[in-house]
DOPA-267230 format. One line per 5 residues: number of its first residue (from 1); for each residue x, y, z of N, C-alpha, C. Coordinates in steps of 0.2 Angstrom, whole numbers, plus 5000, padded with zeros to 4 digits. Layout:
<recs>
NUM> X,Y,Z,X,Y,Z,X,Y,Z  ...
</recs>
This chain:
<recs>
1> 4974,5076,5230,4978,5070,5227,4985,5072,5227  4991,5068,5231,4995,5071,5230,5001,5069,5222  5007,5069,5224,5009,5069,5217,5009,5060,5214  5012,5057,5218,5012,5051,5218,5006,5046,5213  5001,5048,5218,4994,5047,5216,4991,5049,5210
6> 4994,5056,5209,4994,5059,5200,4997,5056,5196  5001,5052,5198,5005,5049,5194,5004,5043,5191  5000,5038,5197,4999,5033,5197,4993,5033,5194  4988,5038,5195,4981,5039,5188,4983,5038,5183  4989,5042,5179,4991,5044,5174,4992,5037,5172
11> 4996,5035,5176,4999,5027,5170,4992,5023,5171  4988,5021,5175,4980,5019,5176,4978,5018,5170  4976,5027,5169,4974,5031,5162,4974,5025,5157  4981,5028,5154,4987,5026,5149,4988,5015,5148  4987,5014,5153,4987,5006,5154,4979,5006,5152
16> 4974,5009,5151,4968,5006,5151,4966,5008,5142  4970,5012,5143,4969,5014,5133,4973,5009,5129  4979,5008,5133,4982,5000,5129,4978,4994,5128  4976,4994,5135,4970,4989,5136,4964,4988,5129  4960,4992,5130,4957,4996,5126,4959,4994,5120
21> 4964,4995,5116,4966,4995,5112,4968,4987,5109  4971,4984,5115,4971,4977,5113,4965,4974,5111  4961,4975,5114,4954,4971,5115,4948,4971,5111  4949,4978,5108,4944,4980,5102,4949,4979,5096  4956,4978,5094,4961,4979,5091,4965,4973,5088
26> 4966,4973,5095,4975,4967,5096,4971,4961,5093  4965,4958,5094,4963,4951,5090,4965,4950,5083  4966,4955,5079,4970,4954,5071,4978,4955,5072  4981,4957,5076,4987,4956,5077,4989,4948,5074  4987,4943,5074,4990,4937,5074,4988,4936,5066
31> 4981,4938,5064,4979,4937,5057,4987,4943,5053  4990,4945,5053,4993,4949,5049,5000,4948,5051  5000,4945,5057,5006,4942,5058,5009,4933,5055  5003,4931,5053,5001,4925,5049,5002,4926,5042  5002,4934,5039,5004,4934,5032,5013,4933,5031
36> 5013,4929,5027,5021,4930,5026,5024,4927,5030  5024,4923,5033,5026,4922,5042,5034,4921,5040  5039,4924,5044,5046,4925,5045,5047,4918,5048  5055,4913,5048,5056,4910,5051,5057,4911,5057  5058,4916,5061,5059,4918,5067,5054,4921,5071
41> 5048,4919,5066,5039,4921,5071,5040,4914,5077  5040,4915,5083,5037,4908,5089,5030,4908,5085  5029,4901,5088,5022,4899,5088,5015,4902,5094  5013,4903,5090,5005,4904,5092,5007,4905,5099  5005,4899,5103,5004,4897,5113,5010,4904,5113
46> 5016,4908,5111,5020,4912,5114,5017,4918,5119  5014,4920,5111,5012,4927,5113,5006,4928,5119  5006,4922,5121,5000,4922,5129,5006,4924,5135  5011,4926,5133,5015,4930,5139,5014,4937,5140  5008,4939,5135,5006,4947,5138,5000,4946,5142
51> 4998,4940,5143,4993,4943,5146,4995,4940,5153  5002,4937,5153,5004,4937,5160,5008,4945,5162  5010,4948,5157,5014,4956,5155,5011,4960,5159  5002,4960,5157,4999,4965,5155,4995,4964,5165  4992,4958,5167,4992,4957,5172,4997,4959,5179
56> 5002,4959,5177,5010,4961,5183,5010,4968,5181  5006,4970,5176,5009,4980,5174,5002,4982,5180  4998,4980,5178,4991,4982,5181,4993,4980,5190  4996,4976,5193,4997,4977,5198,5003,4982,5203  5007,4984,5198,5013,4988,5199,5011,4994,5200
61> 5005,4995,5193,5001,5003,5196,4998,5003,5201  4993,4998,5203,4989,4998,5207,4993,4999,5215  4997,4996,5214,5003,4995,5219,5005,5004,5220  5006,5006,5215,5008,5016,5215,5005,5019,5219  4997,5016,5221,4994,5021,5224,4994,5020,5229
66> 4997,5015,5233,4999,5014,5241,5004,5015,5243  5009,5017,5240,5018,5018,5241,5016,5024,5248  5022,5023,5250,5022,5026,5257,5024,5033,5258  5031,5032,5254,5030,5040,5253,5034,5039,5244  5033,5046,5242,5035,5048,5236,5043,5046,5234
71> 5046,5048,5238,5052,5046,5237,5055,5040,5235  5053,5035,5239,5052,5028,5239,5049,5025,5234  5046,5029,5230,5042,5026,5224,5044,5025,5218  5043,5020,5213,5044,5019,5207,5044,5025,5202  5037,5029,5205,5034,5032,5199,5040,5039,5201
76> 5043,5038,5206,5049,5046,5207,5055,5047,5202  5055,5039,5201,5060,5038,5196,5058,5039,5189  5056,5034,5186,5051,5036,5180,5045,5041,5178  5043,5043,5182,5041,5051,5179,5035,5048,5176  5036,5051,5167,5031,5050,5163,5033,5044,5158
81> 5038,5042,5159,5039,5035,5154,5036,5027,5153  5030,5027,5159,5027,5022,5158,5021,5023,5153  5017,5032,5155,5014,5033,5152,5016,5033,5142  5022,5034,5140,5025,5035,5134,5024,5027,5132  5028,5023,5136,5027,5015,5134,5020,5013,5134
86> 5014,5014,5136,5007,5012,5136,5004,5014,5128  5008,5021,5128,5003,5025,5122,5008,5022,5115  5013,5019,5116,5017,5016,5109,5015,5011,5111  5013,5006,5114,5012,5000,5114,5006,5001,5109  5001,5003,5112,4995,5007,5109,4994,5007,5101
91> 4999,5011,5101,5002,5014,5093,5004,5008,5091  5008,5005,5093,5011,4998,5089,5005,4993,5086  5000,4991,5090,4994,4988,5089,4990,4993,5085  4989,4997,5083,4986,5002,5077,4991,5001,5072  4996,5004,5072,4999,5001,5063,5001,4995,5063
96> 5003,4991,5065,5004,4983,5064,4996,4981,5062  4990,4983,5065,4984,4979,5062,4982,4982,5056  4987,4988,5054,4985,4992,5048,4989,4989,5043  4994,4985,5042,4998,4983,5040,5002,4988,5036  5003,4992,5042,5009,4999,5042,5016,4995,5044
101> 5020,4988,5040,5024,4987,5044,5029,4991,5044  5032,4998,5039,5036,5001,5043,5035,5004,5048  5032,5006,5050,5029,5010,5054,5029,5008,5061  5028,5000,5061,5027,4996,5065,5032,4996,5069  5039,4994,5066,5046,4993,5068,5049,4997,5070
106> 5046,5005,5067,5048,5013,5069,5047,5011,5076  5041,5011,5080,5035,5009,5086,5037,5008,5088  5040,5000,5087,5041,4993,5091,5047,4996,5094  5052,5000,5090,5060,4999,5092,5059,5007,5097  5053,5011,5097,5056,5014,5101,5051,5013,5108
111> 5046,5009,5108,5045,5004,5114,5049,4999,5117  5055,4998,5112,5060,4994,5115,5065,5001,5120  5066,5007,5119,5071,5011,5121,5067,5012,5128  5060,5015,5127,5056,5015,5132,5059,5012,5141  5057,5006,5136,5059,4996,5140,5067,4998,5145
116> 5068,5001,5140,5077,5001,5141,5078,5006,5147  5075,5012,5145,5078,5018,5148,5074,5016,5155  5067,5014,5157,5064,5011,5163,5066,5008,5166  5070,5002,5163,5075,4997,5168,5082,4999,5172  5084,5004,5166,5091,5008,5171,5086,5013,5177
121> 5081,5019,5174,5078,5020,5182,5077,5018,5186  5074,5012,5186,5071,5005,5191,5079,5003,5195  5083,5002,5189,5088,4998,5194,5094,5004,5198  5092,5008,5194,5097,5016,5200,5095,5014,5206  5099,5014,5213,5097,5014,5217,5093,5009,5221
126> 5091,5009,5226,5087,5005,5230,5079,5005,5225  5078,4999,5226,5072,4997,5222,5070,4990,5227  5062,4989,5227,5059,4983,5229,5060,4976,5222  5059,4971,5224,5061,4966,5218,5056,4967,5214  5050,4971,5214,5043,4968,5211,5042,4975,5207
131> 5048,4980,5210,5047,4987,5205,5051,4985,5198  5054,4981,5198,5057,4980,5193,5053,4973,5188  5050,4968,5191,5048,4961,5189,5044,4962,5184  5038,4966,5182,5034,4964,5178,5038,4967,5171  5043,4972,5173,5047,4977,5165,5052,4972,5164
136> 5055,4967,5167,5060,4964,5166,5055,4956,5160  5051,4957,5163,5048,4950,5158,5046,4954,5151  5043,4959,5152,5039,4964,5145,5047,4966,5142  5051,4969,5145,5056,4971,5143,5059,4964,5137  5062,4957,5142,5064,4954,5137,5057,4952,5132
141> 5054,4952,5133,5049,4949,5126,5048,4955,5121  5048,4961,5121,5050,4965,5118,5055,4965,5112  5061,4962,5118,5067,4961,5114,5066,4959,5107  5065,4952,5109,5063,4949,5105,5058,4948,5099  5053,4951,5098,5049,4954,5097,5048,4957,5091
146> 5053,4962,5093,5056,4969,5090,5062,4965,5082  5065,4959,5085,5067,4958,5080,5063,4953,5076  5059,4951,5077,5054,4949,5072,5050,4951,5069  5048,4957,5073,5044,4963,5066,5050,4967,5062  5055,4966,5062,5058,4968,5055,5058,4962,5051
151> 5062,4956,5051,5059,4952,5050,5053,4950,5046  5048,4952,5049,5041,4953,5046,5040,4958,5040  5045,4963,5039,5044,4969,5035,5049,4966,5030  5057,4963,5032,5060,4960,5025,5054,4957,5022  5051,4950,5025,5047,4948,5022,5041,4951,5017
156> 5038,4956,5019,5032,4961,5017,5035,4966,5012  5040,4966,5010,5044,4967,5005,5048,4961,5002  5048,4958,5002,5050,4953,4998,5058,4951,4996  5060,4953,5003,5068,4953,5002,5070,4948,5005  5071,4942,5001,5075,4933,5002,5080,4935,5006
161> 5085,4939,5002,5091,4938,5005,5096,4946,5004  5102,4946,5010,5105,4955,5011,5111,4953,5011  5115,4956,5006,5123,4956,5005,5125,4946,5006  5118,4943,5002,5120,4936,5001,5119,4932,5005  5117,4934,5012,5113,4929,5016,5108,4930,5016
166> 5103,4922,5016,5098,4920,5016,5094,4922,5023  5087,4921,5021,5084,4922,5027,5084,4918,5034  5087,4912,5034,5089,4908,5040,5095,4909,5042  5100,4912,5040,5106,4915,5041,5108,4920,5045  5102,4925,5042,5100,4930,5046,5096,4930,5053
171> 5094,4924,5053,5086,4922,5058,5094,4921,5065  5097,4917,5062,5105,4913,5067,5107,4919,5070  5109,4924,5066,5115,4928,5065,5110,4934,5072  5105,4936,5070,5101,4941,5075,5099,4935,5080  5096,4930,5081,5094,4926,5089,5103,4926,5091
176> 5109,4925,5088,5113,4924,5093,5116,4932,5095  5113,4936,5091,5116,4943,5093,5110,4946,5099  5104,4943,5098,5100,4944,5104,5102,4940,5113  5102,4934,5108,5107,4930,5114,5112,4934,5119  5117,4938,5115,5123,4942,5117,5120,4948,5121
181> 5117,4951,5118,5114,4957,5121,5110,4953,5129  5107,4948,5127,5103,4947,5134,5108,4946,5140  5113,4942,5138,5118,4939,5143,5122,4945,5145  5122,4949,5143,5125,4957,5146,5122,4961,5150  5115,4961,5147,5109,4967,5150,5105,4962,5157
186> 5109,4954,5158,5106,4951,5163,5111,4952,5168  5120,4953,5166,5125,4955,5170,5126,4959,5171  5123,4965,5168,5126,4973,5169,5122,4973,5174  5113,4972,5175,5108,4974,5178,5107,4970,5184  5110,4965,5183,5108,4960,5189,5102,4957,5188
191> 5102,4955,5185,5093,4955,5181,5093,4946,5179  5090,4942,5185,5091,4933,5182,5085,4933,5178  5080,4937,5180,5075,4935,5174,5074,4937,5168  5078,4941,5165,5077,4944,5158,5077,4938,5154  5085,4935,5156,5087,4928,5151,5083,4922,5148
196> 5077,4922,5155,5076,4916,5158,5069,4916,5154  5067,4923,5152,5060,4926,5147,5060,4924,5140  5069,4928,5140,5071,4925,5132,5070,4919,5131  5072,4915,5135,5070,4908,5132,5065,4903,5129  5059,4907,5133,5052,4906,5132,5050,4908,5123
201> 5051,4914,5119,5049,4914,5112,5057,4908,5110  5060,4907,5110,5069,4902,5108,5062,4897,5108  5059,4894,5112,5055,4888,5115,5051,4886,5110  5048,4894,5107,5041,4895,5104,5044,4893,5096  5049,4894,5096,5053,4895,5087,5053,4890,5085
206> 5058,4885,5091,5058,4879,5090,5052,4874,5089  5047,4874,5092,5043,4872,5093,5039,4873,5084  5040,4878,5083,5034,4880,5078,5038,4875,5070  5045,4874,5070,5047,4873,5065,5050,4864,5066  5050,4863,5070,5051,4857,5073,5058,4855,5072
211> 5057,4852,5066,5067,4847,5065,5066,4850,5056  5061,4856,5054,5062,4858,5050,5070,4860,5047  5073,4864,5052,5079,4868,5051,5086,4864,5055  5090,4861,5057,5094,4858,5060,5098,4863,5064  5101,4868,5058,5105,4873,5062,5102,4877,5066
216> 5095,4879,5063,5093,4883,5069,5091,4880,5074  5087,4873,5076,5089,4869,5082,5094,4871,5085  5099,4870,5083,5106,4869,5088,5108,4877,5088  5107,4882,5085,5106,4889,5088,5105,4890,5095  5098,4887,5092,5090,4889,5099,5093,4886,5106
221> 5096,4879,5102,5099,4873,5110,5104,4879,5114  5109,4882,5110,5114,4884,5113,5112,4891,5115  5111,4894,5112,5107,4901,5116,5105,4900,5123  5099,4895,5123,5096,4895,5127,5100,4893,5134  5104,4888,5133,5108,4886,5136,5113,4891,5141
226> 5116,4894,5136,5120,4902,5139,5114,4904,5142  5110,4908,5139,5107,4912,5144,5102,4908,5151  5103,4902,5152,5098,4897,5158,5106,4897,5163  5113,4898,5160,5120,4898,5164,5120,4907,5166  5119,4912,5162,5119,4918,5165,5116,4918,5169
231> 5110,4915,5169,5102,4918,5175,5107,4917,5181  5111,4909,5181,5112,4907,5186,5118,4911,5188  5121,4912,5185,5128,4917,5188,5127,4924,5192  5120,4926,5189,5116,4931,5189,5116,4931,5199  5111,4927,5199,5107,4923,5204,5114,4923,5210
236> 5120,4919,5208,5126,4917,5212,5126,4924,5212  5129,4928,5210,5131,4935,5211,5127,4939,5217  5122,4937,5215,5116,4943,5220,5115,4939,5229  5117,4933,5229,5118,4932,5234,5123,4932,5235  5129,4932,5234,5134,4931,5238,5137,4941,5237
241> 5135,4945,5236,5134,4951,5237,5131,4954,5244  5124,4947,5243,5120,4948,5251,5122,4946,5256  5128,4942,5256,5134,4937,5262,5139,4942,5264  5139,4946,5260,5144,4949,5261,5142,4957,5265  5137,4959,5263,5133,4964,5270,5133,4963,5274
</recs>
């Protein structure tokens, strides 16, 4: 077996114990995401984006064992970071159904860094568009994510409000600072679809709270908004870059 191939077992492996783990596990994730629920939890129908995630990762490995040669390959760049993000994914769905929320949000942020460090790999240099596709969707729901398990943890401690803002203040304050972060990391990286993921849980929040909250509406409207004009500038950029070879 050459090294390629060693490598593409290994993240195989490591994706099938998250699997694994989901499946005997992950089904109480929603019952103890249900406790306490933060204003910034999306609704239920969201979290059916991992099993589009989980779907595009299983073919990207699959895809490792054909690559042509080594050098050309995803797995040359990344090494052993896929398997690191499979086994914290892992981890995250063992203390979150433990209702270990610190623990959780330890996890979560540093499966978020994971996400991060594999996007700059992937986008170094020459890459196919489908080495990058499936991390960029998992990467922004991550994002997001990430900010609602802490969230989850003010709440699980019983903290209303920090240095006099309320919990919907904060909810505004972090989606519009996720917002800002996406619309950079969709410009730095070239990246139109990170943005366009985001909008997808922005959908789920709204959705789940209806005309509860007014300001957060018109948050959600305008984030989303930015980030549906970035994808496209994104998109502008990437082709007239390819007019220009």
């Amino acid at each position: 077996m050459n090294t390629q191939k060693k490598w593409a077992a290994g993240y195989l492996a490591a994706f099938l114990v998250m699997i694994v783990m989901n499946y005997f596990i992950g089904t109480n994730v929603g019952s103890v995401a249900d406790n306490n629920q933060p204003i910034i939890q999306p609704a239920g129908f969201a979290f059916s984006i991992w099993g589009l995630i989980y779907a595009l990762v299983f073919i990207w490995i699959i895809k490792q064992f054909f690559q042509k040669t080594w050098e050309d390959s995803p797995a040359y760049k990344l090494k052993y970071w896929p398997i690191v993000n499979f086994l914290l994914n892992s981890a995250w769905i063992l203390v979150f159904t433990q209702q270990m929320i610190l623990a959780s949000v330890i996890v979560i942020f540093s499966l978020l860094i994971t996400l991060f460090i594999m996007h700059i790999l992937i986008t170094g240099g020459h890459y196919n568009w489908f080495d990058r596709l499936p991390y960029s969707i998992y990467f922004a729901w991550v994002t997001v994510a990430s900010i609602v398990n802490v969230f989850q943890l003010t709440n699980d401690n019983n903290i209303d409000s920090l240095i006099g803002l309320n919990e919907l203040t904060w909810t505004i304050i972090m989606l519009a600072a996720a917002g800002a972060i996406s619309v950079i990391i969709a410009l730095y990286f070239k990246d139109w679809l990170y943005p366009l993921v985001i909008i997808w849980p922005l959908f789920a929040i709204y959705t789940e709270h209806d005309s509860e909250y007014t300001s957060l509406n018109i948050t959600l409207l305008i984030i989303s908004i930015v980030l549906a004009v970035s994808s496209l500038v994104v998109i502008v950029m990437i082709n007239t870059n390819k007019e220009r070879v």
